[in-house]
Steps between C-alpha positions, in 0.01 A plus 500: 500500500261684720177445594352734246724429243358131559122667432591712173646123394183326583274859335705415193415172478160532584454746213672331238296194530128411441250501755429182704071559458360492163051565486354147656270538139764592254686183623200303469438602173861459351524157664190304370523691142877328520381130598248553197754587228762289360787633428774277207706765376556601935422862378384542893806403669437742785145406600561345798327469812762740653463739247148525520550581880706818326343568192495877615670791634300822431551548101735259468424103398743188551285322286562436160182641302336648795529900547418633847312825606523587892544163575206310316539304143356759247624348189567098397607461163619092387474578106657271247683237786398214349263427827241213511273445759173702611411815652469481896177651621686577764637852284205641670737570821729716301218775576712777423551376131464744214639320251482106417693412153539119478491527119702256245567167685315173525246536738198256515159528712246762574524856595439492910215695587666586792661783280206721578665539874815718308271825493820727450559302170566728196662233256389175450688298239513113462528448095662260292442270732265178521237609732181300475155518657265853508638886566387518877261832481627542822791698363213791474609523865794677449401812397814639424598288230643679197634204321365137454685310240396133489590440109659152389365251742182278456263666733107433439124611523456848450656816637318617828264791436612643810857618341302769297447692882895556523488838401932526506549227311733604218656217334300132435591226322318112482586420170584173350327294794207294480270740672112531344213756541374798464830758519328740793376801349700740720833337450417567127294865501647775303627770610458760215576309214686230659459193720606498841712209394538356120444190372909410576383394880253309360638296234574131470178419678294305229153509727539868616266763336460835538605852449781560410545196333359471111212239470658203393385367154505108586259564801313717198520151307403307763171702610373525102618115503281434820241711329519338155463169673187547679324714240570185263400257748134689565529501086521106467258472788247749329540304172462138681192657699364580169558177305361293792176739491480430161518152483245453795299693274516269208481183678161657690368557141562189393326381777203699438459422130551126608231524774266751263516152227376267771234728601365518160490161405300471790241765410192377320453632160168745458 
């Protein structure tokens, strides 16, 4: 074989396999979101250190969930793999991310502020899992989010005012969490004569209030029962006030007549 037919060999070769360079932050990203998760049913059997290196070759991925856009992680989707673990704040390299779906596994932990770095995000979905701790607000960040689905976790305190100012957000969904608060007014503003969002993304939350969802009638029972209890206790205190007056007031008059029949024996008859 000739010298060129050595090269056309070696072109071959070359452009059958992966490239040898993979983004220093996409690699980053993939490798400290892997050391976070755990993995039982080995869904992930090609996240490896080596494939991370290779994730990417223009459009096309070598890594199972990922999906690759000129070279960069665009898409990550891990839904219903029976993970465990917690979410690396270290997802915030993956800056070309549009779309995060971690939905439908066993997650634990908070929701990484760090998030607020993926500014290209679109999708954000992490329910049904077992989240805990407050909805960072810094997810307002990301301006471009169309979809935030958080339902079926037990995520607290309320839902950050600041998610009313994403004007593309299409789809939202916190129900059946433990959040509380005041639902924020333009998350739940009508447009025409419907809500932004209806009271489906909001159920399942037994201290949230708000439009769109209807008032509740045990907090209805509980403010007439707060009510009822202190208009009857400033009853019985009215009616104790008033007994005590009165009895002061008889026991003075006694006291008078007593002292008025000492003073008048004393007097000397005229």
């Amino acid at each position: 074989m000739g010298v060129w037919g050595v090269v056309l060999v070696c072109l071959l070769l070359c452009a059958g396999a992966p490239p040898s360079w993979s983004d220093p932050d996409d690699e980053a990203c993939l490798t400290h979101l892997n050391e976070s998760l755990e993995d039982p049913t080995k869904a992930l059997q090609n996240w490896t250190k080596s494939t991370f290196a290779n994730a990417c070759s223009g459009f096309t991925s070598y890594l199972q969930g990922a999906t690759c856009n000129n070279g960069r992680i665009y898409k990550l989707s891990l839904t219903n793999l029976s993970l465990r673990g917690t979410i690396s704040p270290y997802l915030s390299n993956c800056t070309n991310l549009q779309s995060l779906d971690l939905s439908s596994n066993a997650l634990t932990g908070p929701i990484p502020s760090d998030l607020q770095s993926l500014v290209n995000l679109a999708l954000l979905n992490l329910s049904s899992n077992h989240l805990e701790g407050e909805i960072p607000f810094q997810l307002a960040i990301c301006a471009y989010l169309n979809v935030i689905d958080l339902h079926d976790n037990s995520l607290t305190g309320p839902i950050p005012q600041q998610f009313g100012l994403l004007v593309r957000l299409s789809a939202f969904d916190v129900s059946n969490n433990r959040l509380s608060g005041l639902i924020p007014p333009n998350l739940g503003n009508r447009s025409g004569n419907f809500p932004r969002f209806n009271a489906s993304s909001f159920e399942g939350n037994k201290d949230l209030y708000g439009y769109p969802l209807a008032p509740l009638k045990s907090r209805g029972l509980s403010i007439l029962a707060i009510v009822g209890i202190g208009l009857g206790s400033g009853f019985v205190s009215l009616v104790l006030s008033f007994t005590a007056v009165c009895i002061w007031l008889r026991v003075t008059e006694q006291k008078m007549t007593s002292e008025e029949g000492k003073i008048s024996q004393l007097m000397p008859d005229y």
